[in-house]
C-alpha positions in Angstrom: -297.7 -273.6 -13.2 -300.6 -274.2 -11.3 -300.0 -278.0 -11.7 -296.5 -277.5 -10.2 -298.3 -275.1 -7.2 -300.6 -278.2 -6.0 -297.6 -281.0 -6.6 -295.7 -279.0 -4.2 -298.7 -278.6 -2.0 -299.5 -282.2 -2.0 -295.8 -282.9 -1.1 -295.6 -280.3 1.5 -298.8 -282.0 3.2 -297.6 -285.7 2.9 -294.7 -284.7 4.6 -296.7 -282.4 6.9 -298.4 -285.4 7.7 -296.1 -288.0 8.0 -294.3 -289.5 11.1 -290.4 -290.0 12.1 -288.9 -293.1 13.2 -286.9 -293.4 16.4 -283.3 -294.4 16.0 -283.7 -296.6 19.1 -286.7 -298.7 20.2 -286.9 -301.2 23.1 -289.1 -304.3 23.3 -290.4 -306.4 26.1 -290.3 -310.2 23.6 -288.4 -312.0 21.6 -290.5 -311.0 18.8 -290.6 -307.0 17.5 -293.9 -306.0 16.4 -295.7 -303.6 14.6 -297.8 -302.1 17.7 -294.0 -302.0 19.4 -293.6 -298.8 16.7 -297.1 -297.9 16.1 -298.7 -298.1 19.0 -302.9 -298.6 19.0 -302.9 -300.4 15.7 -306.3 -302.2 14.3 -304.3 -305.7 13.6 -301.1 -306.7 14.8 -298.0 -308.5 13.4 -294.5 -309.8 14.1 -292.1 -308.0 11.8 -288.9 -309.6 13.1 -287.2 -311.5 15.6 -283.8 -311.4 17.5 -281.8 -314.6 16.6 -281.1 -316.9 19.4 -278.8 -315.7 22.1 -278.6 -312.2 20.6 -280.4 -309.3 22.1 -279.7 -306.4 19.7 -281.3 -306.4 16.0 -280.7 -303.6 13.5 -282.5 -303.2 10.4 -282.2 -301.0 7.8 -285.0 -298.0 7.9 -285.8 -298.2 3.8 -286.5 -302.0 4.6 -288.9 -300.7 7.7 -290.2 -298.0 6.1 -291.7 -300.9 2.8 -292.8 -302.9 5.5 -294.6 -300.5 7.2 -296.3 -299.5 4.1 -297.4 -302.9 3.5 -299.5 -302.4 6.3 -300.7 -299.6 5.4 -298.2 -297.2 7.2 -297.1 -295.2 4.5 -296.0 -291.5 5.8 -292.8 -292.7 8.2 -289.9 -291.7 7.5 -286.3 -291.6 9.3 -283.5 -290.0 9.7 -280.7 -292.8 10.1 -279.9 -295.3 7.7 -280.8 -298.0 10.4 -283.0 -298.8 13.2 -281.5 -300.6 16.1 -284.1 -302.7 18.6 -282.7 -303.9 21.8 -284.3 -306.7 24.2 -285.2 -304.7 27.8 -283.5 -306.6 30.8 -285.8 -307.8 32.8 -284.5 -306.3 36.2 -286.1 -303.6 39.0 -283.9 -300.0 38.2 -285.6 -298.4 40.9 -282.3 -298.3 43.5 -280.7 -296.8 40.4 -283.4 -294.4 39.2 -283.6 -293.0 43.2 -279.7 -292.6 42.8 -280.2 -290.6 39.8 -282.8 -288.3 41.1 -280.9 -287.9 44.2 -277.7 -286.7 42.3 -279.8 -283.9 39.8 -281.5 -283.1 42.9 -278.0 -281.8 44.5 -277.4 -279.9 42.2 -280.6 -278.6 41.2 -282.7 -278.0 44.4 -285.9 -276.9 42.7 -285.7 -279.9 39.7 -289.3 -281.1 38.3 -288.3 -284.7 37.6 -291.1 -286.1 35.2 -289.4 -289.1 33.9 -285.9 -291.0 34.2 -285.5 -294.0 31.9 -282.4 -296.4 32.4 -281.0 -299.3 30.4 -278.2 -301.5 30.4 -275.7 -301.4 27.8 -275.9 -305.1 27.2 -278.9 -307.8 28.2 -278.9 -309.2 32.0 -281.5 -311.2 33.5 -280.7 -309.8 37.6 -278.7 -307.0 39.3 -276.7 -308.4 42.1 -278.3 -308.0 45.5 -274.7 -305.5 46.7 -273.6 -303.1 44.6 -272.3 -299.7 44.6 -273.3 -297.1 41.9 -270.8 -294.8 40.4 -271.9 -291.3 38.3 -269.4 -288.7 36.9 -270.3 -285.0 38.3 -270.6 -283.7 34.7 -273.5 -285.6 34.2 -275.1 -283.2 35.9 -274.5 -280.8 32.7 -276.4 -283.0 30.4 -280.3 -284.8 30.3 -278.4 -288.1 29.4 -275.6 -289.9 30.7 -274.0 -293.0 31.9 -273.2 -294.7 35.0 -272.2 -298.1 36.1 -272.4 -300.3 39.0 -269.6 -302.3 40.5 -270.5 -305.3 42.9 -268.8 -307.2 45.4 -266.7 -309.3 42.6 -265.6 -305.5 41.4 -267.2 -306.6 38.4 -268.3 -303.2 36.7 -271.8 -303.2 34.6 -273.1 -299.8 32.6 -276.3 -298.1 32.0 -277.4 -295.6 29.5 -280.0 -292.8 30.9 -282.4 -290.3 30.0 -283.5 -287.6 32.3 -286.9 -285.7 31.2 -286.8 -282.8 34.0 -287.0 -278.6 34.3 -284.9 -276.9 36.0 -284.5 -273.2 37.0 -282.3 -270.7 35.7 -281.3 -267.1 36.0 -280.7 -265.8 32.4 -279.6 -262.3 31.7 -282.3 -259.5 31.1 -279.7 -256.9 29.1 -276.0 -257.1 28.6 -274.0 -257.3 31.8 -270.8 -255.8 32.5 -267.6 -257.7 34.4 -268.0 -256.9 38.3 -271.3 -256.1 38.3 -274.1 -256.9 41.2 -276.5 -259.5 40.0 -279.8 -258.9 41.4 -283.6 -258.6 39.5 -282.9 -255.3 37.8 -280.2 -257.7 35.3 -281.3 -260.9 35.3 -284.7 -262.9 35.4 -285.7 -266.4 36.9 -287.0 -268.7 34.5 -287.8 -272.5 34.8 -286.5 -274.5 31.3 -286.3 -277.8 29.8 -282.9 -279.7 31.2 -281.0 -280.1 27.7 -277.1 -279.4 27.9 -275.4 -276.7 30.2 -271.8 -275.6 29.4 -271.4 -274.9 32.9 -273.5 -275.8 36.2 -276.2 -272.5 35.8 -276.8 -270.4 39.1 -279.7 -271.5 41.0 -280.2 -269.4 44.0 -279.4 -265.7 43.5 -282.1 -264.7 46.8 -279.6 -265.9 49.2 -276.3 -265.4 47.4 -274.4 -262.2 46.8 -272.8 -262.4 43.7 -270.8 -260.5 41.0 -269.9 -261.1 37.5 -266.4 -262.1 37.1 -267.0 -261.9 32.9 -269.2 -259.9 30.8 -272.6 -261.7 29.7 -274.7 -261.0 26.8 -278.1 -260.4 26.6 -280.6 -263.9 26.9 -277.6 -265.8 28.2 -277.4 -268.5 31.1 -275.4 -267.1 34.1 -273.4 -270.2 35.2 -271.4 -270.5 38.6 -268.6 -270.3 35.8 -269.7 -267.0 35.4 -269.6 -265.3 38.8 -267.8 -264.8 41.9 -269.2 -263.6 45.8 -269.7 -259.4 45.6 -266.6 -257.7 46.7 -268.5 -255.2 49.1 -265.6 -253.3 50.0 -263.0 -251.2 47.1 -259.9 -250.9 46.9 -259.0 -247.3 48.0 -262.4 -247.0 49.2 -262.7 -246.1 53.6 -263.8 -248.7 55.6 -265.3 -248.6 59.0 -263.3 -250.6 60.9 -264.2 -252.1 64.8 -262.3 -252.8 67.4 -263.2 -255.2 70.0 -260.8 -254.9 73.5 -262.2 -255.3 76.9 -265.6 -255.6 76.4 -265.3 -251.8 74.1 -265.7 -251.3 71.0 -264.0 -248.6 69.2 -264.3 -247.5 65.6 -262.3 -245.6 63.5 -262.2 -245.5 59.3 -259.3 -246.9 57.7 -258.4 -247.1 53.7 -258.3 -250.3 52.1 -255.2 -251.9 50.4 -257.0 -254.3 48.0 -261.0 -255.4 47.2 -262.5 -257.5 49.8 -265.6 -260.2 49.8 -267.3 -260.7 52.8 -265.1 -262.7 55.2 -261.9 -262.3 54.1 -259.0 -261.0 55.4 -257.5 -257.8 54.4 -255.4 -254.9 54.7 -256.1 -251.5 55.7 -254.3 -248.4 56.2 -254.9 -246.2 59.6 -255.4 -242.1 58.9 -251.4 -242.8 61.2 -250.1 -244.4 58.5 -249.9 -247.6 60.3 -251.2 -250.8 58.1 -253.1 -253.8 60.0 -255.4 -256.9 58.9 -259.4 -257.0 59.0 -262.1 -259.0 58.3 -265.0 -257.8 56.4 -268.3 -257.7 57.8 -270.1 -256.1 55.4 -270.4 -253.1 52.9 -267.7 -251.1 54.0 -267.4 -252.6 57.0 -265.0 -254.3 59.0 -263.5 -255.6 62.4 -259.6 -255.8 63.2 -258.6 -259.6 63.9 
C-alpha cells in the first residue's frame, strides 16, 4: 500500500513538475532550434528545418517530446498530437498593431493594452507601401481575431491576432430584476482579463442612466445587450408638464399615456380630458412641444 502511496506521489510530482508544449511556435530562421522552445538552454541545437520554399513545418509532439528528452528535457508534454512551426514574415506590423489598438480602444475607453501580436496567415517578405485595413466589429468580443489588408491591386492579405489587454466591467452584485435602475447598490466595477464577451459589456454606468431590459443573475456581466436608457416617467404616473408661450411659462400636471425615457415624445392626458404630446425632461417632468 505504501509502495502504491509514493508511486502515485512520484507521478503526481513529475507531472507537477513538468512543462506543456505550445500548439504554435514562430521562429526567426530557417532552422528551428532547441532554445526556440526552451528558451536559456546550456547548449544549443538545430532540431529541424523547413524544406525549401516552404514556410510551415509540423511535427508530431511524441517525436518532439523523444527529442527533447535526448537533451535532457524530459518533463514536456502536450496536448495536440502535433506541433506546427511557422517562419515569421519579415515585415514592420506597427501601422496594423496601432489600427488594432485604436479599434479595442473604441470600444473600450479605459483598455490596459499590454501586448498585441500579429501574423500573417501565409509568409511575405514586404507589406505594400498603400493599403487599407479591414476588421469585423465582433472582434471586439474576442482577445483574438482576424483582419486583412487590401492594397491598391484589391489584392486581399490576412492576419491572425492576439490581444493581451484588461478591460472594465460592471458585473452584478445580487440578482437583478427586469426594469430595474442600475446604479452601485446592484452592480460593481471591476477591471478583468479580455477573454470572450457574448455581448459588448457596459463600460460607463457614471454618466449613463440605464435600466435592465432582462433579469440578470448574480456575478454576471451586464452587457449593452442587457439594458436599455431609464424610463423616468410611468405610465399612469402625473407628470409636470411646462409650457413655454410668450416668454411665460406655465405648468400644470398631466397623466401619462405610456412610459417615457428622457427625450422622447409622449402623450399625456390634461385633468380637461384633452390629450397632447411632450417631451421628457426629466423624472416626472416634461415640456409640451
Amino acid at each position: 500500500m505504501l509502495l502504491k502511496i509514493f508511486f502515485f506521489i512520484v507521478i503526481f510530482l513529475e507531472l507537477l513538475s513538468g512543462n506543456t508544449l505550445n500548439k504554435d511556435y514562430y521562429v526567426n530562421s530557417n532552422d528551428i532550434n532547441l532554445s526556440q522552445i526552451i528558451p536559456h538552454v546550456n547548449s544549443d541545437a538545430v532540431l529541424f528545418s523547413f524544406e525549401q520554399g516552404k514556410y510551415t513545418k509540423r511535427v508530431k509532439s511524441k517525436d518532439l517530446i523523444k527529442d527533447l528528452k535526448s537533451y535532457g528535457y524530459g518533463t514536456y508534454t502536450s496536448k495536440s498530437n502535433y506541433i506546427k512551426f511557422t517562419k515569421k514574415s519579415p515585415i514592420d506590423t506597427s501601422k496594423i498593431k496601432k489600427y488594432i489598438k485604436d479599434f479595442y480602444k473604441k470600444i473600450y475607453p479605459s483598455i490596459d493594452i499590454k501586448q498585441i501580436f500579429i501574423m500573417p496567415r501565409t509568409y511575405i517578405e514586404s507589406l505594400p507601401h498603400e493599403y487599407l485595413i479591414n476588421i469585423q466589429k465582433k472582434n471586439s468580443l474576442y482577445n483574438h481575431g482576424t483582419l486583412y489588408i487590401k492594397t491598391k491591386q484589391q489584392k486581399k492579405i490576412f492576419f491572425d491576432y492576439t490581444i493581451d489587454a484588461n478591460v472594465d466591467v460592471y458585473v452584478a452584485k445580487n440578482n437583478i430584476k427586469r426594469d430595474t435602475e442600475l446604479s452601485a447598490i446592484n452592480c460593481v466595477k471591476k477591471s478583468i482579463i479580455l477573454d470572450k464577451f457574448r455581448a459588448t459589456p457596459l463600460q460607463n454606468l457614471k454618466n449613463n442612466a440605464v435600466q435592465t431590459k432582462i433579469s440578470i443573475r448574480h456575478g454576471n456581466i451586464i452587457t449593452l445587450r442587457d439594458i436599455r436608457k431609464l424610463s423616468v416617467v410611468k405610465r399612469g404616473s402625473f407628470v409636470t408638464t411646462i409650457l413655454n408661450s410668450d416668454g411665460m411659462s406655465l405648468s400644470f400636471s398631466a397623466k401619462a399615456e405610456t412610459e417615457g425615457m428622457l427625450g422622447d415624445i409622449i402623450t399625456v392626458q390634461k385633468s380637461d380630458g384633452k390629450k397632447i404630446k411632450v417631451r421628457v425632461t426629466g423624472r416626472n417632468m416634461a415640456e409640451v412641444q
